[in-house]
N, C-alpha and C positions, 0 to 999 in steps of 0.2 A: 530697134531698127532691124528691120528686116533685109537679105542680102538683096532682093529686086531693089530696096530703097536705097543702100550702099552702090549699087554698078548704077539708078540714076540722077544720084545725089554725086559721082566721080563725072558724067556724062553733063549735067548740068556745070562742074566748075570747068571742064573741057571748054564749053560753051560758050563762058563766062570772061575763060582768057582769053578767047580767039575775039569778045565782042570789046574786051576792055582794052586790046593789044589795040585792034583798030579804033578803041575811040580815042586812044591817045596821041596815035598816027594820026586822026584827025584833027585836033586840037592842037599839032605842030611839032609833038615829040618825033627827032628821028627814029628808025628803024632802033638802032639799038637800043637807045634809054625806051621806047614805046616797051618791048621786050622785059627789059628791066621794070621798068614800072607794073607792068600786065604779069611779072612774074612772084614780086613783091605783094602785090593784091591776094595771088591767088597761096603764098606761103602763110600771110596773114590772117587769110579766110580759115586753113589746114589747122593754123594754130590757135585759132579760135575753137574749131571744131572738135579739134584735140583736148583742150580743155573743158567744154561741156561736157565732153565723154566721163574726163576726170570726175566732175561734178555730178553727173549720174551715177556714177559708182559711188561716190562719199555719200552723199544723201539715200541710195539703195531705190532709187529712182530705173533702174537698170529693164530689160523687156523684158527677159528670164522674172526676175522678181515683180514684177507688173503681173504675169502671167499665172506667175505661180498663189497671186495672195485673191487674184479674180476666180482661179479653179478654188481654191481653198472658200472662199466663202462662197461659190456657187455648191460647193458638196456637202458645207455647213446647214444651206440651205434646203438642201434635197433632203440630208437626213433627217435633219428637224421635222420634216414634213411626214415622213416616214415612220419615225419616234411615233407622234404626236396622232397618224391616223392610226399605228398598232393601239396608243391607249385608248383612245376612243373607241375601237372594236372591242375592248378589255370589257369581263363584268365587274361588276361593284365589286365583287369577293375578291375577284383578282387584284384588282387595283389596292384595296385595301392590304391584301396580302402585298402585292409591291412593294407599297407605301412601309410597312411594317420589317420588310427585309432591307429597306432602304434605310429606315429609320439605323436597324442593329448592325448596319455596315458602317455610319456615320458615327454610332457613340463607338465601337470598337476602333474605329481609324483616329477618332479622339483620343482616346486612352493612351493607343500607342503614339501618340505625337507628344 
């Protein structure tokens, strides 16, 4: 959630109590329980909202980590692409040679595991 969405996501429950205050003053509550009521809504809504946040944190649902797994497989994607047009510029010799330093990287990282 972004701060623009925080100041109109505060601006919208503003809004919210002023519309729920009066519609309880319309439906007959006095001035005080109206208040009470329209105040109780809008602590209930905070505490609800409060606990999603929780719930985005436990499950890792969070913007920061949203952000960060979208950059991550968009530069996954770039390299790959990258990778993938160097070997295709590669000659046969090359690639075979690759292939061959690749191969005696992999049985030596055997050995030592």
């Amino acid at each position: 959630m972004t701060k623009a969405n925080v100041v109109q996501l505060g601006l919208l429950l503003f809004l919210l109590g002023g519309v729920a205050y009066g519609g309880f003053v319309f439906y007959g509550l006095d001035l005080t329980k109206a208040g009470i009521a329209s105040e109780s809504v809008l602590v209930l809504l905070l505490i609800i909202w409060i606990l999603s946040y929780f719930l985005r944190v436990l499950t890792g649902k969070m913007t920061f980590m949203e952000q960060r797994k979208r950059y991550r497989k968009e530069y996954q994607q770039i390299t790959d692409r990258e990778l993938e047009a160097r070997f295709d510029s590669m000659s046969n010799e090359d690639k075979i040679r690759l292939f061959k330093e690749l191969e005696k990287d992999n049985n030596k990282n055997k050995e030592t595991n």
